[in-house]
SEVOKOL-260738 format. One line per field, with one value per atom (N, C-alpha, C): x, y, z. Coordinates in Angstrom, 1 decimal, decimal comma, m for minus. Each point is the difference from the previous one (the first is absolute). Example, Ala and Ser with C-alpha at 12.3 -4.5 7.8 and 13.67 -1.06 7.14 Angstrom:
2
c1	(13,2/m0,9/0,9/m0,4/0,9/m0,8)
c2	(m5,7/1,2/1,2/1,1/1,1/1,1)
c3	(7,8/0,0/0,0/m0,7/0,0/0,8)
//
This chain:
199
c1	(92,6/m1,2/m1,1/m1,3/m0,8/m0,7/m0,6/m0,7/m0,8/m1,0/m0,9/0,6/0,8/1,3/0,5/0,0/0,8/m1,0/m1,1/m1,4/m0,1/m0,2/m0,5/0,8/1,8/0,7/0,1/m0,8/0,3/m1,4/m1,4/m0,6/0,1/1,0/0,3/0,7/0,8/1,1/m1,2/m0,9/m1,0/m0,5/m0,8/m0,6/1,0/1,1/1,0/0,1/0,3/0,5/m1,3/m1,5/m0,7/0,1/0,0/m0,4/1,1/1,7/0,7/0,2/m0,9/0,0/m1,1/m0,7/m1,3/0,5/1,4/0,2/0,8/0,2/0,2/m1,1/m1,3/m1,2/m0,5/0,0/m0,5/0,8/0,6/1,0/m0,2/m0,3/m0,4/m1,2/m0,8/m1,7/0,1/0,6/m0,2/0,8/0,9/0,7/m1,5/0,3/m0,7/0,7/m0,4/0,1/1,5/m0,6/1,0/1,0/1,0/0,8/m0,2/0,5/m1,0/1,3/m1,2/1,2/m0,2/1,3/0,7/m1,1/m0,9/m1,4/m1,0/0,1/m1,4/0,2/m1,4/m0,6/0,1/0,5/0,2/0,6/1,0/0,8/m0,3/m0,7/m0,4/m0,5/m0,3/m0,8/m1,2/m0,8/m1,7/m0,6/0,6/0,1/0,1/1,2/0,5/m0,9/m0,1/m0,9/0,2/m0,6/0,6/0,9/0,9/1,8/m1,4/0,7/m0,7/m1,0/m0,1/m1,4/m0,5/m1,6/m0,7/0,4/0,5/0,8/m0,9/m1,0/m0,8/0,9/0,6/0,6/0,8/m0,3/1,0/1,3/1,0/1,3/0,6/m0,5/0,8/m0,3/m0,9/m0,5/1,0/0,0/0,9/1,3/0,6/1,4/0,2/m1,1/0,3/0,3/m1,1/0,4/1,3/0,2/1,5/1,0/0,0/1,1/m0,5/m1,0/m0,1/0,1/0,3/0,4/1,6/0,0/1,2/1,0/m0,5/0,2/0,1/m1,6/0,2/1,0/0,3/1,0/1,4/0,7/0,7/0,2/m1,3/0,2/m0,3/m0,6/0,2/0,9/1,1/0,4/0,3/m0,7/m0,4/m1,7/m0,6/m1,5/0,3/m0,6/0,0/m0,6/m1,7/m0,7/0,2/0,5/0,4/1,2/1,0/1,0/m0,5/m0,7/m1,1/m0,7/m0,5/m0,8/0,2/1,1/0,9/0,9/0,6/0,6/m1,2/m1,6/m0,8/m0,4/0,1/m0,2/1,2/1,2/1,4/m0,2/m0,8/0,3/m0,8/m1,4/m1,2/0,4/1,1/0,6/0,8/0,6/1,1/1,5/0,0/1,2/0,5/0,7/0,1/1,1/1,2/0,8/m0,2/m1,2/m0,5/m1,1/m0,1/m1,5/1,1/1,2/0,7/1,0/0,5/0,0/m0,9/m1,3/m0,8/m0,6/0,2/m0,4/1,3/1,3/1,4/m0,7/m0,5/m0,1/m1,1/m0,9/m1,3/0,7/1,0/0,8/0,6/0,4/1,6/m1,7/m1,1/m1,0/m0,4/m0,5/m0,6/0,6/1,1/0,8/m0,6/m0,8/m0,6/m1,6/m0,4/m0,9/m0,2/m0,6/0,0/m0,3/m0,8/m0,5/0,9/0,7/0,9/1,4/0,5/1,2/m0,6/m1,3/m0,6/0,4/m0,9/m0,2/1,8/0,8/1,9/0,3/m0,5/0,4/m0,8/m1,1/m0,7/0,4/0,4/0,3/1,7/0,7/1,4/0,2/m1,0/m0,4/0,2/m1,6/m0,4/0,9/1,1/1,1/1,2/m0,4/1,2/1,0/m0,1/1,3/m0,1/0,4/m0,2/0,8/0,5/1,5/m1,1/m0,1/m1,6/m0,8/m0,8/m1,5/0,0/1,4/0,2/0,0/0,5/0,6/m1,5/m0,3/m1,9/m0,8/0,4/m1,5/0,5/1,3/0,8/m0,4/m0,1/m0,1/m2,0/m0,4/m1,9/m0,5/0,7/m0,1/0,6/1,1/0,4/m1,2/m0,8/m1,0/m1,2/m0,2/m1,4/0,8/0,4/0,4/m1,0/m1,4/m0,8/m0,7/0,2/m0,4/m0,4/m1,1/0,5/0,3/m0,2/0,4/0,9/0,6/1,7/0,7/m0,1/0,5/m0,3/m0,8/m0,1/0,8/0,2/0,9/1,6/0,0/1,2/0,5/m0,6/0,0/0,4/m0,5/0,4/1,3/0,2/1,8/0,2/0,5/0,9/0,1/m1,1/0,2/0,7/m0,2/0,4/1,6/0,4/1,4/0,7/m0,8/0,6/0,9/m1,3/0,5/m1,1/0,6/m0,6/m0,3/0,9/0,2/m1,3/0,0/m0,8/m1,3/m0,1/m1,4/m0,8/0,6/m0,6/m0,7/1,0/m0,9/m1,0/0,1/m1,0/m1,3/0,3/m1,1/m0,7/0,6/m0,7/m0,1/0,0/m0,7/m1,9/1,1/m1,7/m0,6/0,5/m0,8/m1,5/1,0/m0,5/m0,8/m0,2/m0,8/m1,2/0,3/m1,1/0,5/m1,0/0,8/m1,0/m1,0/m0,5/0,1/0,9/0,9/0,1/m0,1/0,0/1,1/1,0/1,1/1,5/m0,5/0,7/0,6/m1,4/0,6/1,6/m0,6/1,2/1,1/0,2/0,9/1,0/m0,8/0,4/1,0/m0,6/0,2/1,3/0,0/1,5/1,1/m0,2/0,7/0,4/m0,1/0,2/0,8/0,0/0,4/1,6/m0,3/1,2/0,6/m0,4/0,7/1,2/m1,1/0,9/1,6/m0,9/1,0/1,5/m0,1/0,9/0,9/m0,6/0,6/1,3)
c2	(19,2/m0,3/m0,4/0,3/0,4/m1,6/m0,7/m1,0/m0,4/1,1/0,2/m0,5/0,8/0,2/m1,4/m0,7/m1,0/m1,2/0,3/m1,3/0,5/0,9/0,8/m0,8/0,2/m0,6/m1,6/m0,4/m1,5/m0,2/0,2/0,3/0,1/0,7/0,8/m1,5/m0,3/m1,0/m1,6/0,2/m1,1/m0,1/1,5/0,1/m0,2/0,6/m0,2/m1,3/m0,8/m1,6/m0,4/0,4/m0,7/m0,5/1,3/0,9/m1,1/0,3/m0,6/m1,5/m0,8/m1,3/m0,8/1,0/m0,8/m0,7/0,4/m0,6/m1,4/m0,2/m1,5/m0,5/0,4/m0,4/m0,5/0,7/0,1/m1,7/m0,3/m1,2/m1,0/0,5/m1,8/m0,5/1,1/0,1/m1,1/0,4/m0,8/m1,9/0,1/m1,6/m0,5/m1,5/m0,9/m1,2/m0,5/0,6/1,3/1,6/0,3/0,6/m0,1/0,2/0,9/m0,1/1,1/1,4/1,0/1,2/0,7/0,8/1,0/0,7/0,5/0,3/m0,9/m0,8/m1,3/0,1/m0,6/m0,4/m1,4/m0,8/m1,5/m0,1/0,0/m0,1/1,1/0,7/1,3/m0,7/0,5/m0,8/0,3/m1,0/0,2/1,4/1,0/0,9/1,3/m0,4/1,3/0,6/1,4/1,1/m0,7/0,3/m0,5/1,4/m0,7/0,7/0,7/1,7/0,8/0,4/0,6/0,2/1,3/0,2/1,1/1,3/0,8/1,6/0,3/m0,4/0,7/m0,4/m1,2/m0,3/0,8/m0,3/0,7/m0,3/1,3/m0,2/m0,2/0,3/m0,8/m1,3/m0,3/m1,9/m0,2/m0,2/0,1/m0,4/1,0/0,3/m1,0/m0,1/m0,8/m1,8/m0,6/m0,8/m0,4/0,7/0,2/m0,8/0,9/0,0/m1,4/m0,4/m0,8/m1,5/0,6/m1,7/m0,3/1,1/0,5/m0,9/0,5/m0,5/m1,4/m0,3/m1,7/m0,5/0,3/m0,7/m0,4/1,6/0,1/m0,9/0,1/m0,9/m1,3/m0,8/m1,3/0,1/m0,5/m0,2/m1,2/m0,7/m1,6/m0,6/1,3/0,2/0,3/m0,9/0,1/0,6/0,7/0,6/1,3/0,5/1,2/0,9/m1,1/0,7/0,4/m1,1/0,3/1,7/0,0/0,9/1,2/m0,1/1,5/0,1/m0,9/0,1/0,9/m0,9/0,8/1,5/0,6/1,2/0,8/m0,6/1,2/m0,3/m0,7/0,0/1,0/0,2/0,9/1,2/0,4/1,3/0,8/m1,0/0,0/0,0/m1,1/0,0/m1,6/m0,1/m1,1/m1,0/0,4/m0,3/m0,7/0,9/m0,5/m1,4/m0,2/m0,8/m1,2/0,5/m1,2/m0,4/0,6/m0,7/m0,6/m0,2/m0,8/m0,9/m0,2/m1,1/m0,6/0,5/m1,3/m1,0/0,8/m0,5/m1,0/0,1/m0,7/m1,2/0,2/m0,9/m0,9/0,6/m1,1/m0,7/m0,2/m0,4/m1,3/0,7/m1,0/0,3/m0,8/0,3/m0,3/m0,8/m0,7/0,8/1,0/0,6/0,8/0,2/0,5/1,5/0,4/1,2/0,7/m0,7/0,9/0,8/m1,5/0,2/0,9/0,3/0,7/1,1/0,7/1,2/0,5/m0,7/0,6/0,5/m0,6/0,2/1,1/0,3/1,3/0,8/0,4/0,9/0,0/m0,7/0,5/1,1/m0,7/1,0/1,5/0,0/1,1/1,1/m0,9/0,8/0,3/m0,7/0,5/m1,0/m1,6/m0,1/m1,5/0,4/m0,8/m1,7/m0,2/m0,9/m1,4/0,8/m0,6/m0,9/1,3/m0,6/m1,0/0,1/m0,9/m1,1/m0,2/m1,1/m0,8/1,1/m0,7/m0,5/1,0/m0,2/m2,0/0,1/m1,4/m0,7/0,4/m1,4/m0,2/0,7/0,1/m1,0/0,4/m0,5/m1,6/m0,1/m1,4/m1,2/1,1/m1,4/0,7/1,1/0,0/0,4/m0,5/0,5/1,0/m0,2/0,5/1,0/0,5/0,8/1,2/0,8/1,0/1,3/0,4/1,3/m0,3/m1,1/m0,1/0,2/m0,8/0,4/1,1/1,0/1,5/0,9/m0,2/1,0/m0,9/m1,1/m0,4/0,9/0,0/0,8/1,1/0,7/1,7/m0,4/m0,5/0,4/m1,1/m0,4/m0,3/0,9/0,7/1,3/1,2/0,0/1,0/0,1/m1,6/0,0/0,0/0,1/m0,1/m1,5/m0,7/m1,4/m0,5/0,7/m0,4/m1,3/m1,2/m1,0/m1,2/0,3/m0,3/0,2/1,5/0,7/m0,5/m0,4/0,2/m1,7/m0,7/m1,8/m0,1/0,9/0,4/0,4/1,3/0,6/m1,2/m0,7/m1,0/m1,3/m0,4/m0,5/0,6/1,2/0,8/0,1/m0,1/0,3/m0,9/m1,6/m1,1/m0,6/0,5/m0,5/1,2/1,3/0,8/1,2/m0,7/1,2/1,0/0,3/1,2/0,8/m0,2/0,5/1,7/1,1/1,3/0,7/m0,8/0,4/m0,4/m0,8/m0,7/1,3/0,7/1,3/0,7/0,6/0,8/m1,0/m1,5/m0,6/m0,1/m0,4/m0,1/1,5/1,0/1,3/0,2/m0,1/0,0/m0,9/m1,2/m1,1/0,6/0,2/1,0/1,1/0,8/1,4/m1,1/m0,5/m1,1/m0,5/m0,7/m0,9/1,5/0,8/1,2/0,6/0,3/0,7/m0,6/m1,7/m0,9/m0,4/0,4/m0,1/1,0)
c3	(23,0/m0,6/1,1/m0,2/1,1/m0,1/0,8/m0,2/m0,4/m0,5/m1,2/m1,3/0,0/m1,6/m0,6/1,7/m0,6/m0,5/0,8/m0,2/m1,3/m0,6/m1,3/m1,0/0,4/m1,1/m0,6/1,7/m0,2/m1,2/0,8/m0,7/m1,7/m0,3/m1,4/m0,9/1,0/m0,2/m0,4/0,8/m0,4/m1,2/m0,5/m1,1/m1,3/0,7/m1,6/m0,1/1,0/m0,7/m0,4/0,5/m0,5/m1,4/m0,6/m1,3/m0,7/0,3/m0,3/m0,5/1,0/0,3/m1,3/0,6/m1,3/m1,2/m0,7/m0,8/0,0/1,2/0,4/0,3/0,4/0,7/m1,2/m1,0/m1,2/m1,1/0,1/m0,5/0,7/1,9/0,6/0,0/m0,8/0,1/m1,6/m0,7/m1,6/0,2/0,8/0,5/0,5/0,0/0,6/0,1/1,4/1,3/m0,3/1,0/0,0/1,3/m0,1/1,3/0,9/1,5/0,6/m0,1/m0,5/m0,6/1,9/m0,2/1,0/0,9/m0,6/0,8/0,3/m0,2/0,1/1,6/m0,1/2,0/0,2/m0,6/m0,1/1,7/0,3/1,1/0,9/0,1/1,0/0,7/1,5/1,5/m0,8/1,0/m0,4/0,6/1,2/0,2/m0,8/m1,1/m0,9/m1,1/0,4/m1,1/m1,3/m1,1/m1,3/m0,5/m0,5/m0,5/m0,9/m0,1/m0,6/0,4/1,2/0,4/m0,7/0,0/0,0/0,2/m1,0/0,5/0,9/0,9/1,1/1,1/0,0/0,9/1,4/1,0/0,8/0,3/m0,6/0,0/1,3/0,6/2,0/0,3/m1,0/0,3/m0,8/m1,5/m0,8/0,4/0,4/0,9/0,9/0,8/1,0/m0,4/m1,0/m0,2/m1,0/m0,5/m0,8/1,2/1,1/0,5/1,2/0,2/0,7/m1,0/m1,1/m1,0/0,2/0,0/m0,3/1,8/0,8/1,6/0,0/m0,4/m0,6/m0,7/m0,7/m0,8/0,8/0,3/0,7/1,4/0,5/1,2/0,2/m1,4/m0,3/m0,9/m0,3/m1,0/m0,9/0,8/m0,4/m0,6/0,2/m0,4/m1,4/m1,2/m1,1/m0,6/0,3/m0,3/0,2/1,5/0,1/m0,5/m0,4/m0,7/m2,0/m0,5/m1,1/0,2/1,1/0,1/0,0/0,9/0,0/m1,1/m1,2/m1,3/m0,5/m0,4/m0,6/0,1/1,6/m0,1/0,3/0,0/m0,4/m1,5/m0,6/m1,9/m0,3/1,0/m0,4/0,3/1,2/0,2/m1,0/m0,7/m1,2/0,8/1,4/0,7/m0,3/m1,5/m0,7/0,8/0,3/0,6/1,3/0,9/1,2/m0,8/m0,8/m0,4/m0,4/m0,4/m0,5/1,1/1,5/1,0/0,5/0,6/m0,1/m0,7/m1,4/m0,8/0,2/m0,2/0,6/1,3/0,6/1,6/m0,3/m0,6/m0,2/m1,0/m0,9/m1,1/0,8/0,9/1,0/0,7/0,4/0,6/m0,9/m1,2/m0,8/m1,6/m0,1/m1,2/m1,6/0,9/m2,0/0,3/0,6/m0,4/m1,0/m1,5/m1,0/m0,2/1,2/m0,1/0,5/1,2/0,9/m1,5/m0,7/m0,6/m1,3/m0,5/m1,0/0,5/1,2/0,9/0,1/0,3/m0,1/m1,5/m0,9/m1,4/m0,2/0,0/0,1/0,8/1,4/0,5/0,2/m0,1/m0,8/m1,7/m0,4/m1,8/0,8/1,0/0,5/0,8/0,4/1,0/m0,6/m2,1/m0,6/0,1/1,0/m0,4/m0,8/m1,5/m0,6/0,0/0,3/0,3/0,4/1,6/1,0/m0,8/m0,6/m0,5/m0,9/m1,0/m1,1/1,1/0,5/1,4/0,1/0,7/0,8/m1,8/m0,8/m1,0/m0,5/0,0/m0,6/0,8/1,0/1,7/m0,5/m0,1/m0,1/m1,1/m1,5/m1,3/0,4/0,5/0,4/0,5/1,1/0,7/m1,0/m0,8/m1,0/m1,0/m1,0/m1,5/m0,8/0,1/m0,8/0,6/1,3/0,6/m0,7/m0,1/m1,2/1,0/1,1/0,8/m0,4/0,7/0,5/m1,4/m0,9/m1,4/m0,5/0,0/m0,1/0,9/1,6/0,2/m0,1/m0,4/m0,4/m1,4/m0,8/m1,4/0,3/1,2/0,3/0,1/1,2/0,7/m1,0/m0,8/m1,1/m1,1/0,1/m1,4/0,5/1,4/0,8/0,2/0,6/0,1/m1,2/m1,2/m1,4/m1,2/0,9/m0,5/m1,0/m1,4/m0,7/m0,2/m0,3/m0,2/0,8/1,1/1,3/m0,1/0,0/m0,2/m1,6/m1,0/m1,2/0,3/0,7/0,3/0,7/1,1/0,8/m0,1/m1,5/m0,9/m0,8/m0,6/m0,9/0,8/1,4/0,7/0,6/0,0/0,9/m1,2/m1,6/m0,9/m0,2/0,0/m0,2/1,5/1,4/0,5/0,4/m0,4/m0,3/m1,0/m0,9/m1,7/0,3/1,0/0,0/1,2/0,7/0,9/m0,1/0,2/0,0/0,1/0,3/0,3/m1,1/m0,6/m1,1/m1,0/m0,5/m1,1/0,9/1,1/0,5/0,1/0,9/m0,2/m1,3/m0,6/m1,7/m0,8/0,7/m0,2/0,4/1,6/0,9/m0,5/m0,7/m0,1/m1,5/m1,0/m1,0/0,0/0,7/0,7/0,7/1,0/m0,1/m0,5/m1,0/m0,7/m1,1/m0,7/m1,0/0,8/1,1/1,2/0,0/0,3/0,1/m1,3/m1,2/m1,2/m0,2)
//
């Protein structure tokens, strides 16, 4: 692959998670106060482009700072912000597993930080491994019960792993702290389709 090809892909790889993402963007935009989601600039240097730049952008700048977060992190690994930093843009690559080695690393740092243990539950969902996420979304809900992200992708990987029982308390929690929730019909829907299945 030529080095054009590959700026292109990464590139390519940007725009998909953008597109992708919005609908977590979209859920921490309606919280108040709400938690800082996977893309936010909360924790970025005062230096860093804003996550999602301008498709005018140049993909060699681009590139470059990718991999120089990436450097950072690696070469502090006791720097709390830089291991954050490089989590956020292996999550924006869609390199979930790399996003969820560096949020451990950032977790073993600052363990009762809320964003960090949200950001593991989210990008474990993302990397598929459900076991995890239930893990981080339980550890998140523990220091915020009412959170409503965190209780929304808690609702996924419990419908997902196929625990009805779980998922249906979960649902009539997220019901009762936002009954206009967007996500509720389909939950309700999956949880049904569940429950028959199981009969």
């Amino acid at each position: 692959m030529t080095r054009d090809n590959l700026l292109f892909a990464i590139i390519g790889l940007l725009l998909g998670f953008i597109l992708g993402f919005m609908f977590y963007s979209t859920m921490a935009q309606r919280t108040a106060p709400a938690p800082a989601a996977i893309a936010g600039s909360a924790n970025l240097p005062a230096d860093h482009p804003p996550v999602g730049a301008e498709p005018g952008s140049n993909p060699n700048q681009v590139f470059a700072q990718v991999q120089a977060a990436m450097k950072q992190a690696r070469d502090n690994p006791k720097d709390f912000d830089a291991q954050v930093t490089a989590a956020k843009l292996e999550y924006q690559v869609q390199r979930y597993d790399q996003a969820v080695e560096f949020l451990l690393k950032a977790n073993q740092l600052q363990p009762d930080n809320f964003d960090v243990v949200a950001m593991l539950g989210v990008a474990n969902m993302d990397a598929g491994k459900n076991e995890a996420a239930e893990k981080w979304y339980r550890a998140a809900l523990a220091k915020k019960p009412d959170d409503i992200v965190v209780l929304d992708g808690f609702c996924a990987v419990l419908l997902t792993k196929g625990d009805a029982k779980g998922a249906e308390a979960a649902i009539e929690k997220l019901a009762k702290l936002d009954p206009t929730n967007q996500d509720l019909p389909q939950f309700r829907e999956k949880l049904s389709t569940l429950k028959s299945g199981s009969k």
